[in-house]
N, C-alpha and C positions, 0 to 999 in steps of 0.2 A: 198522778198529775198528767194532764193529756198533753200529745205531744201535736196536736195539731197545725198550733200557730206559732211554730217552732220549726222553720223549712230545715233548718240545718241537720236536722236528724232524722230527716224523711228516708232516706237510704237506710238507716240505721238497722242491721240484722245481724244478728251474730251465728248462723247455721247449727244453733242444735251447742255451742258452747257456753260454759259459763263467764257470766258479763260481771264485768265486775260492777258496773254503773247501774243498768238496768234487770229487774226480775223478768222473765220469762213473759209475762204480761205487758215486758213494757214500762212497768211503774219505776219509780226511780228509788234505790234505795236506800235505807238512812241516811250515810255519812256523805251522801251526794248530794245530798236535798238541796241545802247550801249553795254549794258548787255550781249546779247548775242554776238556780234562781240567779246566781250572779254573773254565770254566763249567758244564761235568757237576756236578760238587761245591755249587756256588751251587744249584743247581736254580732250577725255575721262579723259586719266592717270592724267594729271594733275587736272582736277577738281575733282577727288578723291581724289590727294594729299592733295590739299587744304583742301577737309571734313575730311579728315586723321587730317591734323592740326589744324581743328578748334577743332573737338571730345577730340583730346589731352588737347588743352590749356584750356577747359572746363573742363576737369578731372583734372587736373591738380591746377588749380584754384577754386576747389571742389565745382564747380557750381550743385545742386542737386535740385530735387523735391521730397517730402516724398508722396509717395503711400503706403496709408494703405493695409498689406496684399501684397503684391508686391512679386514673387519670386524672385526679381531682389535684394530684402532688402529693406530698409527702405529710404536709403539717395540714390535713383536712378539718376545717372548724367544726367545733362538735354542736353534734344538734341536739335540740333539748326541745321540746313540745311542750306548748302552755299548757295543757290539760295536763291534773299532776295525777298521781296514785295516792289513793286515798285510801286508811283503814281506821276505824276506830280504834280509840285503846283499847275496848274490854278482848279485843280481838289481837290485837298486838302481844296484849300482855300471854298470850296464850302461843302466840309464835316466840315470845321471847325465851317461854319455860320450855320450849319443845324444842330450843337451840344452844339455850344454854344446858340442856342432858346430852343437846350431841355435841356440842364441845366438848364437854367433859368426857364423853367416852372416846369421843376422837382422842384425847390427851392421853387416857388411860390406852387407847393400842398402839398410840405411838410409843408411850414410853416400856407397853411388852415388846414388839416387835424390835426395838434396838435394847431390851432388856433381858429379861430372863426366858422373853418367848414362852410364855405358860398358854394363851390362847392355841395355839398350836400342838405344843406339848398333849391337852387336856383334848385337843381334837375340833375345838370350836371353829376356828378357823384352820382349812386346810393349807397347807405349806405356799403350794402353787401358787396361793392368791397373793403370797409376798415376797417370794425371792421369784416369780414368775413376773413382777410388775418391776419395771426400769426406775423406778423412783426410790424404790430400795437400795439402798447405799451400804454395803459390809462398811467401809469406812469408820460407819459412826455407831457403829455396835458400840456399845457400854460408856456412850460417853455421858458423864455428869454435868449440869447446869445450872447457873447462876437462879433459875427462875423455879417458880414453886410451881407452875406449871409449865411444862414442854411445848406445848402448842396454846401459843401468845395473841397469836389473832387467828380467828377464823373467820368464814364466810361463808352462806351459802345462800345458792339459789334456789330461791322457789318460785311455786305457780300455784294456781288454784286445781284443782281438781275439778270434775264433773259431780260433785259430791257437794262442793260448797267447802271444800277443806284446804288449807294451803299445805302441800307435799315441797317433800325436799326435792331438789330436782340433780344439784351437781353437789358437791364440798370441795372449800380451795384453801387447801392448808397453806402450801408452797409458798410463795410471796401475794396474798390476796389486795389484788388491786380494787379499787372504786373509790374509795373515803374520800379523795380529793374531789374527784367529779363530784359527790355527792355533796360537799361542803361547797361548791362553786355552783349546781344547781339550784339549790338552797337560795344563796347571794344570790341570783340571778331571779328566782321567784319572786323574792323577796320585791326588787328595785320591779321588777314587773308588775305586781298582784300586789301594792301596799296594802289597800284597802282590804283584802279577804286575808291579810295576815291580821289584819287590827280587828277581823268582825270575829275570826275563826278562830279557836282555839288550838294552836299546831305546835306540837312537841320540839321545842328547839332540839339541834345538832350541838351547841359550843361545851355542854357539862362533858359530853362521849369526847370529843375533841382533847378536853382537858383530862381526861381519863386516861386515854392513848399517853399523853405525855408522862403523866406519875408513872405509865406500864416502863416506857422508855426508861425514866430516870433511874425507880425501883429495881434497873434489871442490870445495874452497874457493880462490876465484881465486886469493889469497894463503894461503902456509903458515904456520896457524895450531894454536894447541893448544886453544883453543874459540871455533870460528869460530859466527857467529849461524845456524844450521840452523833453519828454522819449516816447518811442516806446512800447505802450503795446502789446507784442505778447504772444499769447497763450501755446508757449513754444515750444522746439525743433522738437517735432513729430509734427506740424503740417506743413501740406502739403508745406506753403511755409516760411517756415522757414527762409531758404538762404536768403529770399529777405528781411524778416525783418533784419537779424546779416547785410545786406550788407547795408540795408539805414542808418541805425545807426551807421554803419564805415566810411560811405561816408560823413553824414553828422554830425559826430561827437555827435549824443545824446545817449542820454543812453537808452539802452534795456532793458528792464525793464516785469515780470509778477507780476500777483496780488498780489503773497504774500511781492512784494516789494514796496508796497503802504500803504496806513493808514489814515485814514481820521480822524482829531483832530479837534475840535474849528471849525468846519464850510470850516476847509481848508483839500486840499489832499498834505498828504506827502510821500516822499523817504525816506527810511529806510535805512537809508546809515551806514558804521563803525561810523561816528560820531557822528550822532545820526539824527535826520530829517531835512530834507529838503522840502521846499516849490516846489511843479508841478505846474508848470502856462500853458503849453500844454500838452495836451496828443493824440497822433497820432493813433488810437487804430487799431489790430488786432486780436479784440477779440468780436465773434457776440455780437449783442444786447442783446439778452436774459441772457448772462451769463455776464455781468460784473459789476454787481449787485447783491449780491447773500442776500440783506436785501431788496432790492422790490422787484427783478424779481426772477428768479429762483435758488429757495434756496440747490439746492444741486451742483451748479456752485461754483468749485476752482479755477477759471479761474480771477474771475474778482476783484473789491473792495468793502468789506462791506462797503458801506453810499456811493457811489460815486456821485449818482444821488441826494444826499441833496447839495453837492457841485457842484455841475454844476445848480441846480435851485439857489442857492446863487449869480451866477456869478463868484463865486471864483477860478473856471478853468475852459478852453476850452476843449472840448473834440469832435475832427475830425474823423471822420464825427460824428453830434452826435447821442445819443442811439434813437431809433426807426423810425431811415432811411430806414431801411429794408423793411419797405411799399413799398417803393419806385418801389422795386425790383420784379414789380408785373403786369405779362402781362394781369391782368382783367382790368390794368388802359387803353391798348392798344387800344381798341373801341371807347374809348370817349377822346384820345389825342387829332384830331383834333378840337373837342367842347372846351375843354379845353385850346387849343393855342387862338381859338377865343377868349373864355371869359375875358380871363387874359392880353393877348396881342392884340384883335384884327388882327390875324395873320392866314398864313395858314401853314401847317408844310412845312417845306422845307428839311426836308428829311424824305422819304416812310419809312411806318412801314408793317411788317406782316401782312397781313388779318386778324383780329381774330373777334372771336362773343363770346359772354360773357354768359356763360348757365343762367344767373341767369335771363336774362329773356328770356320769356316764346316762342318768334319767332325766337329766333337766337338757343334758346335749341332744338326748332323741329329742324330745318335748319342740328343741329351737328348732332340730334340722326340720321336724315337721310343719314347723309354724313360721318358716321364713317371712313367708310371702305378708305375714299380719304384725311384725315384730323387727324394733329396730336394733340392727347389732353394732356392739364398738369394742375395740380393745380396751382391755382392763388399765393400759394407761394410754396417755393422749402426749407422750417426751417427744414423739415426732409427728406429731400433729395429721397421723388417719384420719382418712373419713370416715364419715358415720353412714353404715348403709342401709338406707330407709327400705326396705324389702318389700315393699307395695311399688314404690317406682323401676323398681330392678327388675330388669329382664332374666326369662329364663336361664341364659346362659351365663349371665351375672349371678346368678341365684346359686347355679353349679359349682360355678367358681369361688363363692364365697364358700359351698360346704366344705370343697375340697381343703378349703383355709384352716376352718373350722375342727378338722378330721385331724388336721397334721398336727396343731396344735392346739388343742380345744381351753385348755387353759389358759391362754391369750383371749377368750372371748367372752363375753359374756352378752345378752338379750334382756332386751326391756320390751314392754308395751308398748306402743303408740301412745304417746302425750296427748291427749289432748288441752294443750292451754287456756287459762281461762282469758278472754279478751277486754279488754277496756278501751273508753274512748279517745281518740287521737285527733286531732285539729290537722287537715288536710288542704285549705286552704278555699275549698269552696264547701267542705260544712263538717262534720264528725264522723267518725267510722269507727268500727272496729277494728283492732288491732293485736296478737298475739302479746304479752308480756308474759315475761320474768322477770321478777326483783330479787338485788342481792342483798342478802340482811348482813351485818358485819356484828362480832363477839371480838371483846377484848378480856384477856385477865386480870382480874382484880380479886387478890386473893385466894379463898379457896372456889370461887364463881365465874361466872364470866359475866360483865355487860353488854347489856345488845345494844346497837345504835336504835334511838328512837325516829328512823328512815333508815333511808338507804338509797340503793341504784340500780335506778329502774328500766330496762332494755327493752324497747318495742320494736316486731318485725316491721322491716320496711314497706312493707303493704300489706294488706288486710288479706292475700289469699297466703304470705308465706307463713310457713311452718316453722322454721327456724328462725330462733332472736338471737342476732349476734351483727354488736358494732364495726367487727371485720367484712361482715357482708352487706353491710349499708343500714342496721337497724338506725333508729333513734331512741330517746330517753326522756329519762320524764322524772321531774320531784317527788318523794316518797313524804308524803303527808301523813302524820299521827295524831287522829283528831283527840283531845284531850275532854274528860265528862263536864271541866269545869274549867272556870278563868285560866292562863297561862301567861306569866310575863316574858315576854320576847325580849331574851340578852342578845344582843348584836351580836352574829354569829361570826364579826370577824374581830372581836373583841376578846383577847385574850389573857391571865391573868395570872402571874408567873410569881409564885412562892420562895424561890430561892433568891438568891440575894443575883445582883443581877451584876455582873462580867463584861465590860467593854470588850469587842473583839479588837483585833488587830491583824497582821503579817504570820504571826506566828499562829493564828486560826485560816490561813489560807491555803486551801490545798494547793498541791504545785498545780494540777491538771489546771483548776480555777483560775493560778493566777499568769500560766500558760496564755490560755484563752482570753483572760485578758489582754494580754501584751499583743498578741496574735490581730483581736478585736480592736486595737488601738491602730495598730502596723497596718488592717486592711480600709477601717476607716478612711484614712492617711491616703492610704494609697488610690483608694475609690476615687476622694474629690478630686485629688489630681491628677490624676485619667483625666475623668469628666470634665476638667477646666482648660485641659490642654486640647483633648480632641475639640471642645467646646470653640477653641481660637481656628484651630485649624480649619472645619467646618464653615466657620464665619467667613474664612478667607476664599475658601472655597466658593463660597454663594454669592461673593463677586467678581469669579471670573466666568466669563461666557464660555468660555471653552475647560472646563474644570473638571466638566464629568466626561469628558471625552480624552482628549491629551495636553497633555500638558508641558512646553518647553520652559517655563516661568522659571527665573533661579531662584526667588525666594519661596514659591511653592516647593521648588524641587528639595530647599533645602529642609521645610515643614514637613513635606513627607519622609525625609530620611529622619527628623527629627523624633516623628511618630514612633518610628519602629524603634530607636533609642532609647528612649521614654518610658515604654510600653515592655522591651527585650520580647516582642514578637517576631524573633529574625525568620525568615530571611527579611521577609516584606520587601521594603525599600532603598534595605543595604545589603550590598555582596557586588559579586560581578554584574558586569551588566546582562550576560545573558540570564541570569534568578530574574534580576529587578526590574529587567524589560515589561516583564508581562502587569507588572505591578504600579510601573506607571504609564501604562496603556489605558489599564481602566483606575486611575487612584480612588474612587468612589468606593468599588468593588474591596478594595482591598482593607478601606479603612471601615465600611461597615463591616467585614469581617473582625479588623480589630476593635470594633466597638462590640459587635452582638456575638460573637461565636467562642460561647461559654467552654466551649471543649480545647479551646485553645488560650496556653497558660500567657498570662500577661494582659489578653485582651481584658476590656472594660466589664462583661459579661462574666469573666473565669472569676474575675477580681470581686464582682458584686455576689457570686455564690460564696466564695470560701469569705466574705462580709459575713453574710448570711449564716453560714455554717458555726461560724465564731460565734454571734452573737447568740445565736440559740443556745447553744452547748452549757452558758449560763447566763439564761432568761430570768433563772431564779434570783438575779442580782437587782435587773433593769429594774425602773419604775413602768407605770400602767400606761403614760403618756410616750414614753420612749417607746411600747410595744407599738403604739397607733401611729407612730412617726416612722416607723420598719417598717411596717402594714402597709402603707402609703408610699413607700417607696418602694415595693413589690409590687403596686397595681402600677405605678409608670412604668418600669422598668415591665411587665408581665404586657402590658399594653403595648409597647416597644417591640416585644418579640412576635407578639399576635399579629403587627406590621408587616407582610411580605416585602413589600415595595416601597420601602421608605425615604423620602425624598430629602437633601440635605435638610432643608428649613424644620420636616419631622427630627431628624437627627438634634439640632440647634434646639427644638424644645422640648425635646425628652431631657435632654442635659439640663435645661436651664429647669425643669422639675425635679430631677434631681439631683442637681447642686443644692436648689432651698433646702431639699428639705436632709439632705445630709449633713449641712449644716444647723439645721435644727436641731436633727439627734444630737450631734457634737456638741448642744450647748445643752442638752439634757442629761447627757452623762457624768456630768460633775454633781446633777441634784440626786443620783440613785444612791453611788457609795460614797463613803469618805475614804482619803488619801489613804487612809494606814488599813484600811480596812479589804485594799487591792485598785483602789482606782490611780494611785502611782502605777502599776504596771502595763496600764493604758494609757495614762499619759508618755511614758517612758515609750512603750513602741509607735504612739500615733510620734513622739518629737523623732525618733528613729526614723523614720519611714519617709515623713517630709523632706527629713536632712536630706537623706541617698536621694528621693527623686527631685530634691533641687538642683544638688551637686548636677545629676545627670542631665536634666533641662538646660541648665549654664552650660555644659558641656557640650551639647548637643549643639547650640545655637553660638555659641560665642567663641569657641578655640580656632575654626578657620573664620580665617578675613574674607568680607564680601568687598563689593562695589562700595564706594558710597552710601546708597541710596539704597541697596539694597540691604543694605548693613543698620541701615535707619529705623526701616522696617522693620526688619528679624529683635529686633532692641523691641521697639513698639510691642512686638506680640508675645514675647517674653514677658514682659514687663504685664502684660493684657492675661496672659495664662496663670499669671501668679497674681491676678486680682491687685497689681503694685502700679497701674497707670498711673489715676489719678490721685495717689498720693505719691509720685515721684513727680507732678504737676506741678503740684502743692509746693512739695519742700522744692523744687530745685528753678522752676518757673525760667526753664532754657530749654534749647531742644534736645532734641535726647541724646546722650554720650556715652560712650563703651565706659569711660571712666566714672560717670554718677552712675550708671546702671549696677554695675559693678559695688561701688559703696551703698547700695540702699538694699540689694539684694544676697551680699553679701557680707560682708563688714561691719553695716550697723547693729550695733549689739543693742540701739533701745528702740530697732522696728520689729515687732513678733515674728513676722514672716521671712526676715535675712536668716541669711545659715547660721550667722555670730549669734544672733540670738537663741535660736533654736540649739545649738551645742552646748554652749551656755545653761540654758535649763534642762537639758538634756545632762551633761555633767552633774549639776544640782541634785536632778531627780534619784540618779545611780547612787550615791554620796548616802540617801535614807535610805539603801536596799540593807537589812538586816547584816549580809555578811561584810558591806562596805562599813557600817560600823564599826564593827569587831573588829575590823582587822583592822595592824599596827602599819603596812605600808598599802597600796593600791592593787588591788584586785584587776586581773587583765583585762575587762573592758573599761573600768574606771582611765585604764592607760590607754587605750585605744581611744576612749574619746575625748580626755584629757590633752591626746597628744593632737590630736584633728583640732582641736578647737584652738590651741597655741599655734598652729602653724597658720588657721584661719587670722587668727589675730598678728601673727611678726609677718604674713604675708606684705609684698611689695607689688601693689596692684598697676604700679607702669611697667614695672620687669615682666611683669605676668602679659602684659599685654604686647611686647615685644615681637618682631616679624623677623627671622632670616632670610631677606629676601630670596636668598640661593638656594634655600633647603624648601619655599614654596610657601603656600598662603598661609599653611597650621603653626596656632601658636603656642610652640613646642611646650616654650615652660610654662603656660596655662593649661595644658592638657595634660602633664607629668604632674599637677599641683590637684587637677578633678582625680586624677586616676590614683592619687596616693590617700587624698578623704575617703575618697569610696570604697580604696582595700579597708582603711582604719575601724570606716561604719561596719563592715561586715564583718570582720575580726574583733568587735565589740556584740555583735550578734550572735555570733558562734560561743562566743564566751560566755555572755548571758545565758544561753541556753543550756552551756555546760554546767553553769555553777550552780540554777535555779529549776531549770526542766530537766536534766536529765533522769530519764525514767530506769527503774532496774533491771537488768536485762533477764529474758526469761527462763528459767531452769528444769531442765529435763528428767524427767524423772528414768530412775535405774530400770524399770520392769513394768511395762504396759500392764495394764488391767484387761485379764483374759476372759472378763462378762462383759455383756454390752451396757452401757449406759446411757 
């Protein structure tokens, strides 16, 4: 097909590499034909439009990858390229046979090397290459398993060769991530590319999906029909995060980190609100070495004290299990084909890498001579070496790696030079080439494995690099399996569950989960009323002419001591006068500090990250509309700090954007979970949070007596910060009074936003917390707020209001009346947290491990 009237791939050259798109000629081949006729037709504009929508509905659906150190931030949205990888099936099915024999042989050295060790014994594989590699675990010598095979999921990378062959390139025993990305590229091809899923015949994901889950169930020590499966991830910073909160949404288990596990009586339990639960699988994303922190590495938070006494019991399955990570070790590469012989009588049927193994003594001359044409890496990757490409290395790098090499040669091992094969990538003004590797994924089924019909697929970040990897900015692309005949496309997020089906509840909430809720409830809370207070105070600010300069005003003065109250950003505005001099010299200075300066606890900024932090931590709960209502409140607020010189009226409408839209999310979180299912523990800390910081606002503003007039005012913005104006208009239609203020903000038990109310439901909500059931009298926060709320209601709101004119303006017994709610609310805090989060504390083991791991 001539590419003449086709600008887009005028550039297009791939230097002597194999293309996955085009022959050598040029010509386009087979499984592309398609593809490009239908991107011929898009032209330029439109197949940017397309990346335009796919980029959106990826951000949108807060598809992210965490890059540590990233200037991009933390949660960088992950990128996916319209142009997908395309293989026919006759082609597929030939990778799939040559992945399921190295699975299978993979299984088979896993279970010698923590078994009877005969590869070794018989001399096949030399000792070095396994108690030499840091992934090797003595711990799990001879342990027995729930599962018919050892190694439950595999994965590996390939590439094409210069051959026209796809080579293995890596194996990832250990915890192999992609399946999520890959099930979310898919969705996203999908809603992008409708029409080339309806013309094209393309191997659905959702049967492999459903496969995964019977592996999970199947692997339950006892035969169950919904056995407890939990997701152990590492926790929200780590890199793939997204893909654990999304398997655990998809497939309904629970997400779970270490400190929400517990090992009793020989079994592993959930620390749930109600008290424990039995784990019969665990899916883990959490390395080897750390999730264990009583055999293996004792300074791991990561993982479960005792875990590995309950997996040698048999008492729970744990996928893949601990010291897989041998696995993941290219000194095994030299002696695979020995290997397929021994075991299988077989020959590999799909090509590995060249490599030679430094540890012995012919293949180590061979490397030292061949530096400079040959790249080297250690035999494991547990602390993340570089890889040293020996064509870009200097002489004296060269030296220095031999001497490495010399000292320990069985740390090292040599490959060839890669060359990758390239395929097309959408750049934004037309197609290139681009280095890729895709990862194919194997699950066990039986005495086989199946292979995903796709996978995930990594392209370098520009067409001259050499290395494909999403830590160093690649991007990704849809793994397409063109099928010979018709395919009916099952909705790949349509799922279809055999066992009989389980309402959750409290007693399926892990603590950590239902932590972070409460946590996610309390910062909510605490967010809008920041932002509604400084939101008054600003206002009043931007009509005084002298406001950003100095300011003698009493009831300015007494807003800015108010701030720092509100806020417990001391000193600010309150201390002696020599602190608070400086602070009301420039008041502007000090309150944009407590609005934006995130590193400072209290401010609006610290309050909007540990928002943030909460919410992420269980993403896997929200709905897809609440992701886009965060999103949105990250670009105000990211806008806001991009602001050097931000002038009060900027301040005034960054608030008033995000107040809407905080209250949006806050009306979206009652649609994600149901009450028993954990959205009580956000309600419980958002009516928590409100309490304390209304108490403290009434406090702030109301216990000393002002002027008149000045006392009129301070009522007015009180009343203005708590959104309670014009319905204290309404109901009371006088001017304002310490005494209606007081009953509408406090007292009324049927307005939402008085304290009466809020303790009240607040009381309610604690009343359904599982242990408040059970028990035959009141659990200590039940009485902490039980007892705040009777004293709110026998309160005597004229005695409260009460002056000794001798002892000065403060009034006393309204200030002894705020300062005893506010011990009770946080004495119901501490107790909460005692009854429900208390985490296990962690245990030292007798005798450090004297190998490194």
């Amino acid at each position: 097909m001539p590419l003449t009237s086709t600008t887009w791939f005028n550039s297009y050259f791939t230097s002597g590499n194999y293309d996955e798109m085009f022959t050598p000629e040029m010509g386009i081949r087979p499984p592309w034909k398609a593809l490009f006729s239908a991107f011929k037709a898009f032209g330029t504009e439109g197949l940017n439009a397309r990346q335009r929508d796919m980029d959106w509905l990826l951000y949108e659906n807060g598809v992210t990858y965490n890059v540590y150190n990233d200037p991009k931030g933390m949660n960088r949205p992950w990128d996916l390229n319209l142009v997908p990888f395309v293989l026919q099936e006759k082609e597929w099915k030939t990778l799939a046979e040559g992945l399921q024999q190295r699975a299978t042989l993979l299984d088979l050295v896993l279970k010698d090397v923590y078994g009877k060790r005969h590869l070794i014994q018989d001399g096949i594989v030399p000792h070095e290459v396994i108690y030499g590699h840091r992934g090797f675990l003595r711990q799990c010598s001879g342990i027995a398993y729930n599962t018919e095979k050892m190694l439950s999921i595999y994965a590996a990378d390939v590439s094409r060769g210069t051959d026209g062959r796809l080579w293995v390139v890596n194996d990832r025993t250990e915890a192999p991530s992609g399946m999520g990305y890959a099930l979310e590229n898919r969705y996203t091809s999908q809603r992008v590319l409708p029409e080339l899923f309806a013309q094209m015949a393309i191997k659905p994901l959702s049967n492999f999906l459903e496969q995964l889950d019977q592996l999970l169930v199947s692997a339950s020590p006892e035969p169950k029909d919904n056995p407890n499966i939990v997701i152990l991830t590492p926790g929200s910073h780590n890199e793939t995060y997204f893909e654990h909160a999304y398997l655990a949404s998809y497939f309904g288990y629970r997400l779970v980190q270490g400190n929400d596990l517990v090992v009793r009586d020989g079994f592993l339990w959930m620390k749930s609100l109600k008290g424990l639960k039995k784990v019969d699988v665990v899916l883990r994303r959490v390395d080897d070495a750390y999730v264990d922190s009583l055999e293996l590495r004792e300074d791991s938070q990561l993982g479960v004290v005792g875990l590995l006494d309950v997996v040698r019991r048999k008492n729970v399955s744990v996928i893949n299990p601990v010291g897989s990570a041998v696995m993941e070790n290219p000194g095994l590469i030299p002696f695979m084909p020995a290997i397929a012989n021994y075991f299988l009588k077989q020959e590999l049927l799909l090509p590995q890498i060249a490599s030679w193994w430094c540890g012995q003594n012919k293949e180590k001359q061979y490397v030292l001579d061949n530096l400079p044409q040959l790249v080297v890496k250690r035999i494991d990757r547990t602390n993340r070496e570089s890889i040293h490409f020996g064509e870009f290395m200097t002489a004296a790098e060269l030296e220095q790696l031999k001497k490495e090499i010399n000292a320990r040669p069985y740390r090292f091992v040599a490959q060839e030079r890669i060359h990758f094969s390239t395929a097309p990538n959408l750049n934004g003004s037309g197609i290139e080439p681009r280095n890729t590797v895709a990862r194919a994924f194997a699950i066990a089924m039986g005495d086989n494995y199946n292979i995903m019909p796709g996978g995930l697929v990594r392209v370098a970040p520009d067409r001259d690099t050499i290395r494909v990897s999403n830590q160093r900015g690649g991007t990704n692309k849809d793994f397409w399996v063109l099928e010979e005949g018709p395919v009916s496309q099952v909705p790949i997020l349509q799922k279809y569950h055999k066992r009989d089906i389980v309402a959750s509840g409290l007693d399926d909430l892990p603590s950590l989960t239902a932590e972070n809720l409460y946590w996610a409830g309390r910062y909510v809370g605490r967010t809008l009323m920041t932002a509604r207070y400084l939101r008054m105070v600003f206002r009043q600010m931007a009509v005084q002419p002298d406001a950003n300069e100095h300011t003698s005003s009493v009831k300015l003065r007494a807003l800015f001591e108010s701030v720092t109250q509100v806020t417990g950003t001391y000193p600010g505005f309150v201390g002696d006068e020599e602190v608070t001099t400086k602070a009301f010299e420039n008041p502007k200075a000090e309150l944009l500090s407590v609005m934006g300066d995130k590193t400072r606890a209290g401010s609006l900024g610290h309050t909007i990250e540990m928002f943030g932090n909460s919410y992420y931590a269980i993403r896997n709960l929200w709905s897809s509309d609440m992701w886009r209502v965060f999103k949105s409140i990250q670009r105000v607020w990211r806008g806001f700090e991009a602001d050097k010189t931000p002038t009060i009226n900027d301040c005034i409408k960054t608030l008033d954007q995000l107040i809407t839209r905080l209250i949006a999310f806050m009306g979206l979180v009652e649609e994600s979970i149901m009450v028993q299912q954990g959205l009580l523990l956000y309600f419980i800390g958002l009516q928590l949070e409100q309490s304390m910081l209304t108490i403290t606002k009434c406090r702030s503003l109301l216990t000393v007596k002002q002027e008149g007039h000045v006392e009129y005012e301070l009522l007015e913005y009180l009343l203005a910060s708590h959104e309670s104006l014009n319905i204290y208009r309404y109901s009371y239609r006088s001017y304002i009074q310490m005494e209606q203020v007081m009953d509408l903000l406090l007292f009324d038990v049927q307005y939402p936003r008085s304290l009466a109310f809020m303790l009240n439901r607040l009381h309610k909500d604690v009343s359904r917390l599982p242990h408040s059931k059970s028990a035959h009298q009141l659990y200590g926060y039940q009485k902490h707020i039980f007892e705040a709320f009777s004293r709110v209601r026998l309160a005597d709101k004229l005695e409260l209001m009460k002056i000794d004119e001798e002892a000065g303006p403060l009034r006393h017994q309204m200030d002894a009346f705020f300062d005893d709610l506010s011990d009770l609310l946080h004495q119901a805090s501490r107790t909460l947290s005692a009854v429900y989060f208390n985490h296990t504390q962690k245990r030292r083991q007798l005798v450090n491990p004297s190998f490194p791991i």
